[in-house]
DSSP file (Angstrom, degrees, kcal/mol; ACC not computed):
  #  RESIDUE AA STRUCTURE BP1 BP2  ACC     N-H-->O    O-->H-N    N-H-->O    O-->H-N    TCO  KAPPA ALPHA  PHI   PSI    X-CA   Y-CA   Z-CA
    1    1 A X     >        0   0    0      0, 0.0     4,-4.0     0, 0.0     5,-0.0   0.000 360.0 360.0 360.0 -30.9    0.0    0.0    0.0
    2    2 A X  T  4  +     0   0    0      2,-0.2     4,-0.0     1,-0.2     0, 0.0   0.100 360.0  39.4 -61.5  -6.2    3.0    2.2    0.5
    3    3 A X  T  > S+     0   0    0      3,-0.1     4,-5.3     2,-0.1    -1,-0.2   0.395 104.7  62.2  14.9 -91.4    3.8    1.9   -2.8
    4    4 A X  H  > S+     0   0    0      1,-0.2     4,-1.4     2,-0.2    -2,-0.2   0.998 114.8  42.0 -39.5 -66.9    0.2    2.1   -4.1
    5    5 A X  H  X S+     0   0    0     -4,-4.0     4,-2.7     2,-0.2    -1,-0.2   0.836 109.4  53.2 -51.4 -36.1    0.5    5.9   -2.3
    6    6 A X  H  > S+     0   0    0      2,-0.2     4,-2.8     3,-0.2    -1,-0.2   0.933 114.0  46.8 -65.5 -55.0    4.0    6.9   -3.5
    7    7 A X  H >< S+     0   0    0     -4,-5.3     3,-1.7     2,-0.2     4,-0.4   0.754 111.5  48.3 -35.9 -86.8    2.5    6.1   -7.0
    8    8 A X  H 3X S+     0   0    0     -4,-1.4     4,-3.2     2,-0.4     5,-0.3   0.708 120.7  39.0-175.1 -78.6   -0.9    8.1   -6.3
    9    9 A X  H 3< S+     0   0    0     -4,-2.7    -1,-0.4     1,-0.2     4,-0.4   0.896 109.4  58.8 -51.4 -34.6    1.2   11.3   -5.1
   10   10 A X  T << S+     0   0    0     -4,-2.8     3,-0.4    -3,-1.7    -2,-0.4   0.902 117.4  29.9 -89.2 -44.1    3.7   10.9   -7.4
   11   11 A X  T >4 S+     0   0    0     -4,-0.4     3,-1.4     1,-0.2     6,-0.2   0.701 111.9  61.5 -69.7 -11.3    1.0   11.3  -10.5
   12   12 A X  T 3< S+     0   0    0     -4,-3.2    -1,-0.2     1,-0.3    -2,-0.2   0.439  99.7  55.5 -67.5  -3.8   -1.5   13.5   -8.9
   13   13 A X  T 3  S+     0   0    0     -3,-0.4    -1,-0.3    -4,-0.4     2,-0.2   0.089  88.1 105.9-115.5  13.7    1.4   16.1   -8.6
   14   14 A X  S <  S-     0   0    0     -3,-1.4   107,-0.0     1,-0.2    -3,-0.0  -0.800  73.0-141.6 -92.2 157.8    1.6   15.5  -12.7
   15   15 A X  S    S+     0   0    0     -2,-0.2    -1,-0.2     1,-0.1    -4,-0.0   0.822 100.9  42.9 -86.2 -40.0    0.1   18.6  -14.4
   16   16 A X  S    S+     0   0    0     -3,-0.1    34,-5.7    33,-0.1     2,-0.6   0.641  91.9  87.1 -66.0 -10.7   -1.5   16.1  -17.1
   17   17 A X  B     +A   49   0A   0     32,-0.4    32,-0.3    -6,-0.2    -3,-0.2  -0.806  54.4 174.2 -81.3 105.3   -2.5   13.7  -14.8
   18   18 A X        +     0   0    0     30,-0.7     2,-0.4    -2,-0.6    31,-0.2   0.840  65.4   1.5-105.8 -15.2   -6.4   14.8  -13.6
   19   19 A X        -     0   0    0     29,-0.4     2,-0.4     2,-0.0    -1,-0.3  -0.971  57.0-159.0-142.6 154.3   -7.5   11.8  -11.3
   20   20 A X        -     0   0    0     -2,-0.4     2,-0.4    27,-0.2    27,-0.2  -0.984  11.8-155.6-150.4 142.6   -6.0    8.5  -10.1
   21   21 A X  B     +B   46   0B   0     25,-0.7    25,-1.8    -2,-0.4     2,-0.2  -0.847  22.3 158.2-106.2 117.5   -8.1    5.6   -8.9
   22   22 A X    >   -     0   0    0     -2,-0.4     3,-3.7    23,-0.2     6,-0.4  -0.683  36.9-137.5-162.2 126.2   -7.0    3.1   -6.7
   23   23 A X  T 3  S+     0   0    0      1,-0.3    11,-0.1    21,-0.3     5,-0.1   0.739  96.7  67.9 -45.7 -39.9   -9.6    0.8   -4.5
   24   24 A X  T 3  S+     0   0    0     -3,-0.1    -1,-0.3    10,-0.1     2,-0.3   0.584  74.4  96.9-106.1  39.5   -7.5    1.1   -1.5
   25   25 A X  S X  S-     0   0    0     -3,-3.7     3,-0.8     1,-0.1     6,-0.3  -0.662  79.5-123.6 -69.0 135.5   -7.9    4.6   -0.9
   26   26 A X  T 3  S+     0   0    0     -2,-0.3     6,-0.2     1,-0.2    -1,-0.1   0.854 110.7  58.1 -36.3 -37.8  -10.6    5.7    1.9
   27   27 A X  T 3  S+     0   0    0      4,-0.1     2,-0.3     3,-0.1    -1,-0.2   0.811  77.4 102.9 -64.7 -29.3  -11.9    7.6   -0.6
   28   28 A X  S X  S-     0   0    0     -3,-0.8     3,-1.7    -6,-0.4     4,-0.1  -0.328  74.0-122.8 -69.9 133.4  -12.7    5.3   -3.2
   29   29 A X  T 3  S+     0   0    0     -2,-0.3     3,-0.2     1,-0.2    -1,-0.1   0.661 111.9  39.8  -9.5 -77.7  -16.5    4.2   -3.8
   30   30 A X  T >> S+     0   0    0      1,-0.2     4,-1.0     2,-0.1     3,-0.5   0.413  85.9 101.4 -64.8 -30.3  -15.6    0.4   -3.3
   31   31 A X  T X4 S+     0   0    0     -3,-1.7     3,-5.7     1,-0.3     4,-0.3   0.690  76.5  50.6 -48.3 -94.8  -13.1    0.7   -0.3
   32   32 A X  T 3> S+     0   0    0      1,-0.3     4,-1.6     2,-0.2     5,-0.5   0.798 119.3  41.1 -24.2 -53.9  -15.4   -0.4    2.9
   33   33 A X  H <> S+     0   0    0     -3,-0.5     4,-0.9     2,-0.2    -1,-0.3   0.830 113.8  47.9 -87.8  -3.9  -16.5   -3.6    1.0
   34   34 A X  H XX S+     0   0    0     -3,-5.7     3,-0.6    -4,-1.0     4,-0.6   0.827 110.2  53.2 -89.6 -79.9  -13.2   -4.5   -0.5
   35   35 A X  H 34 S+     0   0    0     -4,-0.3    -2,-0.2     2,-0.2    -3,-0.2   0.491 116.3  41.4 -13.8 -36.4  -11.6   -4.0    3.1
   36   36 A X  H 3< S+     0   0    0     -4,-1.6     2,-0.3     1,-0.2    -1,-0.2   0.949 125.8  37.6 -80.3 -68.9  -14.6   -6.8    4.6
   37   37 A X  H << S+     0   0    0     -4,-0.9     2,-0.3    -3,-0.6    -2,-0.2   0.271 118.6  51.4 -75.8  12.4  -14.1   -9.0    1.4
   38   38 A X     <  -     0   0    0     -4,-0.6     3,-0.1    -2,-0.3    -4,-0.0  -0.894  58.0-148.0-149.2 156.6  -10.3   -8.7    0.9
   39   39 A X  S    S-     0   0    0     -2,-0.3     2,-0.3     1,-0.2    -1,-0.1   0.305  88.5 -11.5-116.6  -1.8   -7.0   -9.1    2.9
   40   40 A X  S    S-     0   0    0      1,-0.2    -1,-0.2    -6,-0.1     3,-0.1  -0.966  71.7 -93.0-160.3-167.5   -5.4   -6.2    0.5
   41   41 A X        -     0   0    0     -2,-0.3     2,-0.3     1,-0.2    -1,-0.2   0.950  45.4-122.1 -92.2 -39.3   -5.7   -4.2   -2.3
   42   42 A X        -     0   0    0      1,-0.1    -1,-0.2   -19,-0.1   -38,-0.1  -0.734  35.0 -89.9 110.0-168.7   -4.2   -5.4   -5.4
   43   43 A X  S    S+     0   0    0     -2,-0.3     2,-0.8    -3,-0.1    -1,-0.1   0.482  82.7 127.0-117.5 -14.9   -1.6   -3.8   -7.3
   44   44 A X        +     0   0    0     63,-0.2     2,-0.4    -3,-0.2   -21,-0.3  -0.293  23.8 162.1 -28.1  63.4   -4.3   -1.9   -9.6
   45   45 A X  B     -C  106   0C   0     61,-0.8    61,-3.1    -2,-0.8     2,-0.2  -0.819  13.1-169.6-112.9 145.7   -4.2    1.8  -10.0
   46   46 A X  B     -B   21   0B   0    -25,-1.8   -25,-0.7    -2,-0.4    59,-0.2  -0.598   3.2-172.9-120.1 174.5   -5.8    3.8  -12.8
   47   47 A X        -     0   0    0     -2,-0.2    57,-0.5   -27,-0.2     2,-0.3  -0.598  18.0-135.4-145.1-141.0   -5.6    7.4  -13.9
   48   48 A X        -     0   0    0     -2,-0.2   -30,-0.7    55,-0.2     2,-0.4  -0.767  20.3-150.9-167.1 143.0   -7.1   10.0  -16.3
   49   49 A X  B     -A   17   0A   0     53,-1.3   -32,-0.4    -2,-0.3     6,-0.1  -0.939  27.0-111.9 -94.3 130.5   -5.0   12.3  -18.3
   50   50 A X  S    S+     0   0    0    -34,-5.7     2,-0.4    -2,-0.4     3,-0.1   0.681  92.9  10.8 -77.3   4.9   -6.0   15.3  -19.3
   51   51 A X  S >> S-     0   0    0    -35,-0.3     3,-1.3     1,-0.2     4,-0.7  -0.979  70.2-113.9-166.5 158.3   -6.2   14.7  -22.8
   52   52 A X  H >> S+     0   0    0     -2,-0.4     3,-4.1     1,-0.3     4,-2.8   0.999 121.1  51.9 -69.0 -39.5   -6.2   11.6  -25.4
   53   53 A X  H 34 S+     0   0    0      1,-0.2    -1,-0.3     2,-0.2     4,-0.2   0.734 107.0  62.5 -43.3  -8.7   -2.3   13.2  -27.1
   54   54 A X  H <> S+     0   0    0     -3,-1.3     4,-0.7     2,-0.2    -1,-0.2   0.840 107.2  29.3-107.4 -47.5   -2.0   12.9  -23.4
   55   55 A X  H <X S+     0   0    0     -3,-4.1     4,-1.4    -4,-0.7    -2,-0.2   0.742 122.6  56.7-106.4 -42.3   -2.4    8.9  -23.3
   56   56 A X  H  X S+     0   0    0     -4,-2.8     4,-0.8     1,-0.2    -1,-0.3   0.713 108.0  42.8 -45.6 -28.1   -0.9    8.7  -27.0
   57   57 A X  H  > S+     0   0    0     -5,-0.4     4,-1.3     2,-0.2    -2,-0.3   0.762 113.7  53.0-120.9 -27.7    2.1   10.3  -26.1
   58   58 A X  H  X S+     0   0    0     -4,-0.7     4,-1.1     2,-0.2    -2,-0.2   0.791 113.5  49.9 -97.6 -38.8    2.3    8.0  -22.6
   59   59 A X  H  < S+     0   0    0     -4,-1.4     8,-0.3     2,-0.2    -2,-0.2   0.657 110.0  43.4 -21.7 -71.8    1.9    4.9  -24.8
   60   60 A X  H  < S+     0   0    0     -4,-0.8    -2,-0.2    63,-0.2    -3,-0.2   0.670 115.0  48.0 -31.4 -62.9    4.4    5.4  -27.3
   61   61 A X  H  < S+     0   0    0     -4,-1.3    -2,-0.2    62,-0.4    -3,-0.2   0.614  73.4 127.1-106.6   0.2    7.1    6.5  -25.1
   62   62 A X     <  +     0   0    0     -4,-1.1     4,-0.1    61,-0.2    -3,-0.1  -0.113  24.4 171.7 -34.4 145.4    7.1    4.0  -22.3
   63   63 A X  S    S+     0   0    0      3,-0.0    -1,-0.2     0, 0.0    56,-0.0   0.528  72.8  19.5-127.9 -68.9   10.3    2.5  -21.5
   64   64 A X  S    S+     0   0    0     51,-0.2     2,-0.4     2,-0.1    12,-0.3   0.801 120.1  60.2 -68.7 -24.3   10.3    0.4  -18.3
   65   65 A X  S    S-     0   0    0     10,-0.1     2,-0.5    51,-0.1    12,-0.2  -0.844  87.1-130.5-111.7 160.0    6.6    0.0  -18.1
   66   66 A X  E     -d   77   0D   0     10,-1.2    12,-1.0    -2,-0.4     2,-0.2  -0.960   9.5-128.9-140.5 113.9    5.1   -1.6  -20.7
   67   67 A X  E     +d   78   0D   0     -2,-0.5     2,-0.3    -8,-0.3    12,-0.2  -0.217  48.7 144.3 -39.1 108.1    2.4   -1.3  -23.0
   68   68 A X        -     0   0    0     10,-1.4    10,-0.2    -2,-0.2    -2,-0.0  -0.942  56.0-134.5-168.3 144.1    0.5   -4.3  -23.0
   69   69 A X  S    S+     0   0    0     -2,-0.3     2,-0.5    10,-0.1    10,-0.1   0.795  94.0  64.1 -79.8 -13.1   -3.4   -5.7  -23.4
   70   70 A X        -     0   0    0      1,-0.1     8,-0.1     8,-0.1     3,-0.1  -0.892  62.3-164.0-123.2 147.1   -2.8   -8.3  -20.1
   71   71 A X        +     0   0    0     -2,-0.5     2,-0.8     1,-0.2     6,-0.3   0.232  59.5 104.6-107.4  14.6   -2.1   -7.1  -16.6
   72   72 A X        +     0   0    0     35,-0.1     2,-0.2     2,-0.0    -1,-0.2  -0.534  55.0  88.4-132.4  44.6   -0.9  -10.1  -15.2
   73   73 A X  S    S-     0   0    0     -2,-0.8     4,-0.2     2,-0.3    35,-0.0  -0.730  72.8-112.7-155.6 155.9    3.2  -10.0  -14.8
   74   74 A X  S    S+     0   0    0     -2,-0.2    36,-1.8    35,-0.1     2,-0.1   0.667  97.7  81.4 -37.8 -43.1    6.1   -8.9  -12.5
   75   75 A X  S    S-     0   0    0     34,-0.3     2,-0.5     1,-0.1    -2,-0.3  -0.075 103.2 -94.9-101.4 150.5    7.0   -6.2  -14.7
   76   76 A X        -     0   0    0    -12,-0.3   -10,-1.2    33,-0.2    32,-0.2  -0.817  49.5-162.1 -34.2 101.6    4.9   -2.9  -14.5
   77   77 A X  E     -d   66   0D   0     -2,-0.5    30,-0.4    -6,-0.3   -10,-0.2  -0.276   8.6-161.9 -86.2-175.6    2.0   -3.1  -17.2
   78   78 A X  E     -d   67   0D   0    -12,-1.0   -10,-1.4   -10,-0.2    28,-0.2  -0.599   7.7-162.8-152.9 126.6   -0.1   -0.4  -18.7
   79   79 A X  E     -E  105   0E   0     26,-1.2    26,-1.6   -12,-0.2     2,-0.6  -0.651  26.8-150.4 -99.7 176.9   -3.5   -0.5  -20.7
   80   80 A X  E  >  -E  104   0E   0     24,-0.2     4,-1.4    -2,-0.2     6,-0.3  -0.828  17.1-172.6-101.7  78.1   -5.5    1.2  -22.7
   81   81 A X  T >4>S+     0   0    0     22,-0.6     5,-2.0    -2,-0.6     3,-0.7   0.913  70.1  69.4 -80.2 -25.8   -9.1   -0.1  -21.9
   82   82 A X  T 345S+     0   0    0     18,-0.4    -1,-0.2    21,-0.4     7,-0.2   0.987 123.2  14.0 -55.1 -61.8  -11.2    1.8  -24.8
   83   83 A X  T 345S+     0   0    0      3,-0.1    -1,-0.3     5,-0.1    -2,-0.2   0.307 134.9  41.1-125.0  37.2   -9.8    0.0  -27.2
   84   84 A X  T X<5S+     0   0    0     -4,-1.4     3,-1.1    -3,-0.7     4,-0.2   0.354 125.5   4.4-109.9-106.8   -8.1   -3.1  -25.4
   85   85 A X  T 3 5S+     0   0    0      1,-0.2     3,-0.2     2,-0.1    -3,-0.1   0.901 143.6  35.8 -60.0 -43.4   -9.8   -4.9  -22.4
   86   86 A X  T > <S+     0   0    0     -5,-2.0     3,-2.5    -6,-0.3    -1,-0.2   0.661  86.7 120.2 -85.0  -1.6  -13.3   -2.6  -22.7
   87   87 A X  T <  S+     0   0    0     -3,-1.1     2,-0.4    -6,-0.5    -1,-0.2   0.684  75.6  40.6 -36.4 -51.6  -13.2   -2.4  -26.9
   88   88 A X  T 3  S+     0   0    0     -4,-0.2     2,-0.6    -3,-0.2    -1,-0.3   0.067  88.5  92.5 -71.4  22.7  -16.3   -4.0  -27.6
   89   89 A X  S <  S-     0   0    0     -3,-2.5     2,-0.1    -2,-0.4    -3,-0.0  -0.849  90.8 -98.5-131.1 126.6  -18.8   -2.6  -24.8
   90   90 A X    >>  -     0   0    0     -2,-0.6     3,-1.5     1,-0.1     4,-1.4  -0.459  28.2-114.6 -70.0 147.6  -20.6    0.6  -26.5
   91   91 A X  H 3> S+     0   0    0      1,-0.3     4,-4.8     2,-0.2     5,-0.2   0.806 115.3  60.2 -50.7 -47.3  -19.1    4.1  -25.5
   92   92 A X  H 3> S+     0   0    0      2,-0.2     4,-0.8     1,-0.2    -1,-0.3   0.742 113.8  40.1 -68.0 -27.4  -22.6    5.2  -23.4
   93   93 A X  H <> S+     0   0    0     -3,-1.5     4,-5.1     2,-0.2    -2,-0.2   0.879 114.5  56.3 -56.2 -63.9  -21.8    2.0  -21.1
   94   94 A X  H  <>S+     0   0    0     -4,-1.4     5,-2.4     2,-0.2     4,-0.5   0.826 106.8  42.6  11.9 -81.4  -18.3    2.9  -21.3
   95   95 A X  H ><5S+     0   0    0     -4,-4.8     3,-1.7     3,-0.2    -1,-0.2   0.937 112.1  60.1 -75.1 -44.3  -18.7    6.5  -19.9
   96   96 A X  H 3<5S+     0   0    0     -4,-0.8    -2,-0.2    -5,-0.2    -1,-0.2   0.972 108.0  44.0 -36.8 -58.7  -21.2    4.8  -17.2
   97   97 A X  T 3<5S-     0   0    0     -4,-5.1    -1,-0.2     1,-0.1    -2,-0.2   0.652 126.8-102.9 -61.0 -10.6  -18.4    2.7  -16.1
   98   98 A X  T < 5S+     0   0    0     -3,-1.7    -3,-0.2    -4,-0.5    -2,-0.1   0.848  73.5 148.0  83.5  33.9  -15.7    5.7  -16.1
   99   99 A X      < +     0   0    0     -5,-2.4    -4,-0.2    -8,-0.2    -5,-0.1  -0.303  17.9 154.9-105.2  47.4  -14.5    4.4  -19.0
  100  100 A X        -     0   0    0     -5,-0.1   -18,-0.4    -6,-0.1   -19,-0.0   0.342  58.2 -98.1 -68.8-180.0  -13.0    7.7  -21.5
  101  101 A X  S    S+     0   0    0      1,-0.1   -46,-0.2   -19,-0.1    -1,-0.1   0.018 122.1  48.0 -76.3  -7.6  -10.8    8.0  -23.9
  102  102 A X  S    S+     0   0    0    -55,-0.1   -53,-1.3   -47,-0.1     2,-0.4   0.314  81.2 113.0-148.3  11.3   -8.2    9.3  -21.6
  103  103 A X        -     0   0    0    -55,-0.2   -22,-0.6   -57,-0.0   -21,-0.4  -0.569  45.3-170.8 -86.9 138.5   -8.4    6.5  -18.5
  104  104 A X  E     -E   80   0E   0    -57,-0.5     2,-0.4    -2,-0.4   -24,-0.2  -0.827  14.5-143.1-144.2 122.4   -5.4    4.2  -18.2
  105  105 A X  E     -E   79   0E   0    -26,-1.6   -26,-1.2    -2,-0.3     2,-0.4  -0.656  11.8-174.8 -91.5 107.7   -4.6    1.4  -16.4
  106  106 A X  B     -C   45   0C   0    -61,-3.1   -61,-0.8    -2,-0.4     2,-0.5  -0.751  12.8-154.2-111.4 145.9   -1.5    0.5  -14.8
  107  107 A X        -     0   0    0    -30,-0.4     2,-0.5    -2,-0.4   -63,-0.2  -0.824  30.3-128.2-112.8 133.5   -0.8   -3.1  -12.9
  108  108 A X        -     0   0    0     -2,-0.5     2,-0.2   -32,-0.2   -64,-0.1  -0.781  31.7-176.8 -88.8 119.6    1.9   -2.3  -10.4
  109  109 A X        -     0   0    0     -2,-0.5     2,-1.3   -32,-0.1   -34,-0.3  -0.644  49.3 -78.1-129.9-164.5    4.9   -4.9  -10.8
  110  110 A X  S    S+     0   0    0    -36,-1.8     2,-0.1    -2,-0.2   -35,-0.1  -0.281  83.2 121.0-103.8  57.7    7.6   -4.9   -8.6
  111  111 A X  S    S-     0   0    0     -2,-1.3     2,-0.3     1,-0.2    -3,-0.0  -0.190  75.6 -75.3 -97.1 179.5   10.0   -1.8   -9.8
  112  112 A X     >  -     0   0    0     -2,-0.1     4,-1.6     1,-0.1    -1,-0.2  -0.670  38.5-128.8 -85.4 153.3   10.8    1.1   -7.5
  113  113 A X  T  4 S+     0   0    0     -2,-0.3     4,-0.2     1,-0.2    -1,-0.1   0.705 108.7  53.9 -50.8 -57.9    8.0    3.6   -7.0
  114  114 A X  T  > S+     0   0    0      2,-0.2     4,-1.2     3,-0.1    -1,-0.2   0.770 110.3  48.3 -90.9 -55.6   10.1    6.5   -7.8
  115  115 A X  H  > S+     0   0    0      1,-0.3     4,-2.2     2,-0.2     5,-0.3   0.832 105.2  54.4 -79.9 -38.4   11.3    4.9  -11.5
  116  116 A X  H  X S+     0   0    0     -4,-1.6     4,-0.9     2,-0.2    -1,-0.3   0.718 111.7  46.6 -82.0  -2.4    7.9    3.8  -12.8
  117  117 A X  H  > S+     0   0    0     -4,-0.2     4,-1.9    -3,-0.1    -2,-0.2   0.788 115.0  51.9 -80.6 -23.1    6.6    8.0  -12.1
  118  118 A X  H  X S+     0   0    0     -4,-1.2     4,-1.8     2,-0.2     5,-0.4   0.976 112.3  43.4 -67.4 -42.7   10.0    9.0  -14.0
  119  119 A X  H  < S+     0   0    0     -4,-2.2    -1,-0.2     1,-0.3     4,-0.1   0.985 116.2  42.7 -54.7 -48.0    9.1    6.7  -16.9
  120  120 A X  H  X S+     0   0    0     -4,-0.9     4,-1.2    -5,-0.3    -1,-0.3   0.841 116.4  58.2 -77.8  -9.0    5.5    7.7  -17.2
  121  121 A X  H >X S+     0   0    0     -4,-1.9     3,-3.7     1,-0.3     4,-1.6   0.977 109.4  38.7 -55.0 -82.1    7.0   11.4  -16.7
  122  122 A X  H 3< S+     0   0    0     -4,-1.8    -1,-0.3     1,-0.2    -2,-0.2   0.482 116.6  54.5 -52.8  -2.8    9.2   11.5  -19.4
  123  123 A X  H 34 S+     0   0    0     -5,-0.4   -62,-0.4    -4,-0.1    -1,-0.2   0.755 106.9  45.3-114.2   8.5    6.8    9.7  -21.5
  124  124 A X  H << S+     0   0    0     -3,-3.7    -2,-0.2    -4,-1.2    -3,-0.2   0.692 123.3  39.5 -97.9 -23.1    3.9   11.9  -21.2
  125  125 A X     <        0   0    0     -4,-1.6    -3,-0.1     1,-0.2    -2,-0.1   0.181 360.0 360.0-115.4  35.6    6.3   15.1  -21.8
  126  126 A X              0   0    0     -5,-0.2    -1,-0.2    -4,-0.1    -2,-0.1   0.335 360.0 360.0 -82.8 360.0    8.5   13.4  -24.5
């Protein structure tokens, strides 16, 4: 979870970066019933960008984390869920679920904290 937070500050302090999701925050909807049903959070953090060049440009220029459609690795992933994991599910569903054009999903693998915000730094203002 300590981790999970360094991440969280460390894009929320990005000027392209407008929200980041992760389930074991107090804040988050889900928290109180994952805490009962769960013994942690997962590794699972999401964001928003401010803009799709945003999420293009973040895409593209990863270096240590890695673009890729399955989250399921050591490594730090990141998707794209509009037109990866969510492609087929219509847009109006989509936007219900909090599912834009400029959300991105990151799987947390076991890098330093500190290297995977440098990466996605420099690769949203490369």
């Amino acid at each position: 979870m300590i981790m999970q937070k360094k991440l969280q500050i460390g894009l929320e302090s990005k000027k392209k970066v407008s929200k980041v999701y992760y389930i074991g925050f107090k804040d988050h909807e889900s928290y109180a019933v994952t805490k009962r049903q769960s013994s942690g959070f997962g590794g699972m953090i999401s964001f928003e960008t401010d803009s799709v060049e945003t999420v293009k440009k973040i895409l593209k220029n990863v270096d240590m984390v890695i673009f890729a459609e399955s989250l399921g690795g050591t490594e730090t992933l990141i998707t794209y869920p509009v037109t990866q994991t969510h492609v087929d599910i219509p847009m109006e569903m989509k936007e219900r679920l909090g599912i834009n054009n400029c959300l991105l999903r990151l799987s947390v693998g076991i890098e330093n904290a500190d290297d995977i915000i440098d990466d996605l730094d420099r690769a949203m203002n490369g």
